[in-house]
N, C-alpha and C positions, 0 to 999 in steps of 0.2 A: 504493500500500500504506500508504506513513503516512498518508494523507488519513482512510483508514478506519482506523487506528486510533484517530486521534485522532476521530475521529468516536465511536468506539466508548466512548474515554474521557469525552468530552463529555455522552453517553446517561449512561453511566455514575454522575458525577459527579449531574449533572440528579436521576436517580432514587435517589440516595445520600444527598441530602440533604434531597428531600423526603420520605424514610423518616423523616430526622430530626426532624420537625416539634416531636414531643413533647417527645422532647428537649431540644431547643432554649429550649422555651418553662417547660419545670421549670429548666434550668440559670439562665436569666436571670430568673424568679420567686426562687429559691433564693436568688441575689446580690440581688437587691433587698428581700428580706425585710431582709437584713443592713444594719444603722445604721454606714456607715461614713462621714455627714455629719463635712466639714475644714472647720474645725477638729472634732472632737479625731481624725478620721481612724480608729483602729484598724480598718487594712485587713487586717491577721491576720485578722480575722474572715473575710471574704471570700476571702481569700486562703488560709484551711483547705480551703474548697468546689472551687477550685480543687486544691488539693494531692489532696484526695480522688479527686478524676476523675482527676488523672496516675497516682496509685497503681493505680488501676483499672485501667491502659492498661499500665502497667509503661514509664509517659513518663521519664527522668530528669529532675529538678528540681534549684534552688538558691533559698533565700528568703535573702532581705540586708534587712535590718532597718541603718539609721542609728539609729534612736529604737528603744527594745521597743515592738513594737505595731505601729510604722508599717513593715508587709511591704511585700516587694514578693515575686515567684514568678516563677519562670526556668525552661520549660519547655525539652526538645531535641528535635528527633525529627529522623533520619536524620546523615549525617556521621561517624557515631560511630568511621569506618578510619581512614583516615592523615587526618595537620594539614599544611596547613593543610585543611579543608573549602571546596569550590570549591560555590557560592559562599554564604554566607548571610542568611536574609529575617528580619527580625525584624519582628513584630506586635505593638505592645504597645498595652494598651487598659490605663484607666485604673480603680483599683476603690475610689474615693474618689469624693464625691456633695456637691456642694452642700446647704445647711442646707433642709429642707425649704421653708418658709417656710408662708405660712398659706391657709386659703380653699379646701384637697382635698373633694374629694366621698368621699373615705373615707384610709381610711391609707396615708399616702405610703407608709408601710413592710413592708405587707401587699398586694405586688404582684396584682392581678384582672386580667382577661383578654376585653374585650368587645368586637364588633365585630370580630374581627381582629388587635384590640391591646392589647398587654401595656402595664399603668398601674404607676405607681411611681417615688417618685424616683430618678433613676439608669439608668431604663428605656431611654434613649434617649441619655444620658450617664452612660455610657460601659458598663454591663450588660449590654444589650442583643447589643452587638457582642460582646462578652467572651464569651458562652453561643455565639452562633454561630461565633467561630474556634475554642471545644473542641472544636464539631462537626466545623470542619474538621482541626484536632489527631488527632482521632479516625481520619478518616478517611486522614491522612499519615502515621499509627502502624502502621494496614492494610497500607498499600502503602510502606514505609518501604523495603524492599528495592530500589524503583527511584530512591530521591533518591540522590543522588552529592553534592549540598550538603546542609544542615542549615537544617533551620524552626525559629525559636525565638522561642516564645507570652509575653508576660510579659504578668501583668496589676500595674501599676505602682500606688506610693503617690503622694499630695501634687498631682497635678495641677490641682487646681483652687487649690492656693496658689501656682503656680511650682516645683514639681518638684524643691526641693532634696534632700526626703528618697526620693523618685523616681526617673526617668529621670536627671536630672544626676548624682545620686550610681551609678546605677547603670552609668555609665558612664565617672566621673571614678574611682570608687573600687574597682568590681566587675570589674573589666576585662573589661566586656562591649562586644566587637568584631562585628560584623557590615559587609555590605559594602551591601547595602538594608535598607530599613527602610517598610513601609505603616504610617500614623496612621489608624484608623478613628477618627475625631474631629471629622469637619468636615459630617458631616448632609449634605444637599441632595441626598438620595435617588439616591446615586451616580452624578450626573450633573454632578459639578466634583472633578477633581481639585487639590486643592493641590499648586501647584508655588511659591508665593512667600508672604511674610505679610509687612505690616508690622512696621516699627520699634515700640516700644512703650515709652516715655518715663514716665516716673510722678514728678512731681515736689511738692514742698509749698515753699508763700512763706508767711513770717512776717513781719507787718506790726509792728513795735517803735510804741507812739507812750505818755504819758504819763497814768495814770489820773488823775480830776482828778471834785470834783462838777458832777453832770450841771446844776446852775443853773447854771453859772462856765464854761462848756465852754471859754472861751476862755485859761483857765490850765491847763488839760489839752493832751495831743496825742492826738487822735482817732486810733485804728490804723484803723477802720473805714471811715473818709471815706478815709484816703490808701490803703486796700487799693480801695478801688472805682475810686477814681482811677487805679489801675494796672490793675486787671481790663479796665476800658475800655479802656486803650492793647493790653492783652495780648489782647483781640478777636479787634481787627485781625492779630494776629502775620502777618508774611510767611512762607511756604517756601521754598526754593531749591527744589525739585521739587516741580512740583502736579498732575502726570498720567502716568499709566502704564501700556501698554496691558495690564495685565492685571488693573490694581485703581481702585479708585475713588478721589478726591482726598483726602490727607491731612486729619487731624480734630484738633479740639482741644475737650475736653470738662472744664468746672467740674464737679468732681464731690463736692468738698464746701467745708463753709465754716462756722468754727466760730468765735465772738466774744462778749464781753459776758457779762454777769451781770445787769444790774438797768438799767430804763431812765434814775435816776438818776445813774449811773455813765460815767464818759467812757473807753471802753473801752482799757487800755493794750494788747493782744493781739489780733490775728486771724489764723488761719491760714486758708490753703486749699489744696485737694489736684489736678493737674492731674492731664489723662490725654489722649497727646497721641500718634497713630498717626502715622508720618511711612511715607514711599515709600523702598524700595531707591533708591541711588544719594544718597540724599541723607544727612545724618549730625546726629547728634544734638549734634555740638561748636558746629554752627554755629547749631545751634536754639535752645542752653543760649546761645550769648553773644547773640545777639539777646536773648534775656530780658533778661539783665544789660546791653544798652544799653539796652532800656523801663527797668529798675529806675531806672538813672542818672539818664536824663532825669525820668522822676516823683520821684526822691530835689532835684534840682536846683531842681525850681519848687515844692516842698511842705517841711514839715518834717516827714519825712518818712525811717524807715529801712526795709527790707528785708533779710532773709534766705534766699539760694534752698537749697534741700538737693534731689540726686536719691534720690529712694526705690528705684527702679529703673533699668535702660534695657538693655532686651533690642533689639540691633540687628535690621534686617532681614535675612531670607534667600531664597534663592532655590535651584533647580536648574535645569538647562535643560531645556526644554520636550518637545525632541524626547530622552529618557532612557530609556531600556531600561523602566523602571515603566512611565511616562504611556504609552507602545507597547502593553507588556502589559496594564494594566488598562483602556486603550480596547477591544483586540482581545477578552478574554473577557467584557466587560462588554458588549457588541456583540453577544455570540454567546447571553447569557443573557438580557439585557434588551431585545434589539433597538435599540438607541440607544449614542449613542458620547458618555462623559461629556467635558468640556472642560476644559483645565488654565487655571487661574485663582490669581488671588492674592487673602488672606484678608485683612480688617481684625484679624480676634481673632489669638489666638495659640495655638498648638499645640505638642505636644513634638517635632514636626519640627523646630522651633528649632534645641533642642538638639544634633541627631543631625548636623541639616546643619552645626553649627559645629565639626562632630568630621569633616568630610572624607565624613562617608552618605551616597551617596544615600537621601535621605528624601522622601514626597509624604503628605498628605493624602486621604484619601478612605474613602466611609462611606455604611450608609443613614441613614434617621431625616429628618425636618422640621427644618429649621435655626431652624425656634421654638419646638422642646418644651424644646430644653436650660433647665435650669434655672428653666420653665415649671411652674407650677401642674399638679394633672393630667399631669402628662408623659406620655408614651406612646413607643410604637415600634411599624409593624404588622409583623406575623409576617410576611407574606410576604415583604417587607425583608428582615427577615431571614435568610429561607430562600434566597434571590436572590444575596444579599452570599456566604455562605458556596459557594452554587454559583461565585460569579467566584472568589474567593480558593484555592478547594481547585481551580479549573483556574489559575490563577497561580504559584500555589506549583509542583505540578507541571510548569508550563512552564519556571521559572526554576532549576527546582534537578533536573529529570533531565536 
């Protein structure tokens, strides 16, 4: 008997949301018309389109604003009897966009629809997915009467700066508690679930040395020779973990380098900006004072000063693999795509971070091409998205009746 109802649910679901198509494809047009490129973010914008659709639905909401302007939207649906609600999923996709950048075949901001796929920037980060869990919003508003936990939709600020006026705040300061949490955030046409990310290090070295004229160099101190002098040592950097089965080896990328004024000039200043992924298990204490023994030794044989500052350092996270999510979104991701997505760990970063360092279970997972984000042209194909929403609106349903 349950076999067939759920069977009955699955048809169900299946044909619910490919009714949705239209919808789907106005909602996430709608969001990406809107300029909500961070900086300067004004995801109130965005975050109106939203409000709209809940009013529509008679969804309860909350918007939190740290800055005016920079919203966030807090949707609820079901749980609404006795507290505590057993148990709750939150979704939150993000409604802040990367700065366009240049070289579009038409207006990043004027979302068109060809082939199958909706263009624009934002389409595919984070848009995209945003219009498909209204749909499934919609659809757990329908049948609200069988959840016994609570689904709750946010579409969040600041993501693409580090999520202070975001997910962090919306959790450090909004006392927004849940017990799961899915990130559609991570592309790869929902066939990897994130269950781990990288460490995420972001560090700047200021090279001190003596301006001096560029004919006499040798009464100057060159900041530039003795920053290269150290970049080569810093190359080489050692790990204490270099492998791990579920991510690829730790990375260390120059990503910028800023010195000089005039070539007769003997430069007193250089900076440069690191960006440095490290593996669970391993810690960023140990990475920062290996720095500061290269500085040592190149301070020791040069004349020669150094300055290290962290700009950041988001640690790694993790959940475990075999976790009530990665179960559920293999099992209906299985049932709709025919294919069973794999849990995996990411190099980038995501606001699973966040959630998992508050005790969440939190995971990763999403459609889209893991090279439209923040891609020229961006895109997302509709049926993706028609797909996604069918697994999630059978997810939801399995974990909260």
């Amino acid at each position: 008997m349950h076999n067939s109802s759920s069977n009955n649910l699955i048809d169900h679901v299946k044909n619910y949301m490919q009714n949705e198509e239209k919808e789907i494809i106005d909602l996430a047009c709608k969001l990406v018309n809107i300029k909500t490129e961070n900086p300067p973010g004004n995801e109130i914008l965005a975050a109106k389109v939203v409000e709209d659709f809940f009013k529509s639905l008679q969804i309860p909401y909350t918007i939190h604003e740290k800055i005016t302007g920079r919203a966030n939207i807090v949707g609820y649906i079901g749980g609404r009897g006795e507290r505590p609600f057993a148990p709750t999923l939150l979704v939150a996709c993000h409604l802040d966009v990367v700065p366009a950048g240049d070289d579009w075949k038409r207006n990043p901001f004027e979302a068109w629809v060809e082939n199958g796929r909706i263009y624009g920037r934002g389409s595919s980060d984070n848009k995209g997915q945003m219009a498909s869990m209204m749909a499934v919003a919609r659809f757990l508003k329908e049948n609200e009467s069988k959840l016994k936990g609570q689904f709750i939709l946010a579409g969040v600020a600041d993501e693409e700066r580090g999520s202070v006026l975001g997910l962090e705040y919306l959790l450090n300061e909004c006392g927004i508690r849940v017990d799961y949490a899915i990130i559609p955030d991570v592309a790869h046409n929902m066939q990897l679930i994130d269950v781990t990310e990288k460490g995420a290090l972001f560090l700047e070295i200021i090279s001190h040395g003596k301006q001096a004229h560029g004919s006499r160099p040798e009464t100057g101190i060159n900041a530039i020779w003795n920053m290269i002098a150290l970049l080569e040592r810093v190359k080489q950097l050692k790990f204490q973990k270099t492998s791990h089965p579920l991510h690829t080896p730790p990375t260390l990328n120059l990503g910028s380098i800023h010195s000089g004024t005039a070539p007769n000039i003997v430069p007193a200043l250089c900076k440069v900006q690191l960006d440095i992924r490290y593996l669970p298990d391993d810690s960023s204490d140990d990475i920062i004072d290996n720095l500061k023994n290269i500085i040592k030794e190149v301070e020791n044989r040069y004349p020669a000063k150094f300055d290290l500052r962290i700009i950041s350092d988001q640690p790694p996270t993790a959940v475990p693999t075999n976790n009530p999510l990665v179960e559920l979104i293999s099992k209906h991701t299985s049932t709709v795509l025919g294919t069973r997505p794999q849990p995996k760990g990411m190099s980038g970063a995501t606001v699973a971070k966040q959630l998992i360092q508050k005790g969440i279970t939190a995971v990763g997972f999403g459609p889209g091409d893991d090279t439209e984000a923040h891609a020229t042209n961006e895109s997302i194909s509709v049926k993706e998205l028609i797909d996604f929403a069918k697994i999630m609106a059978l997810i939801a349903m399995d974990i909260l009746s």
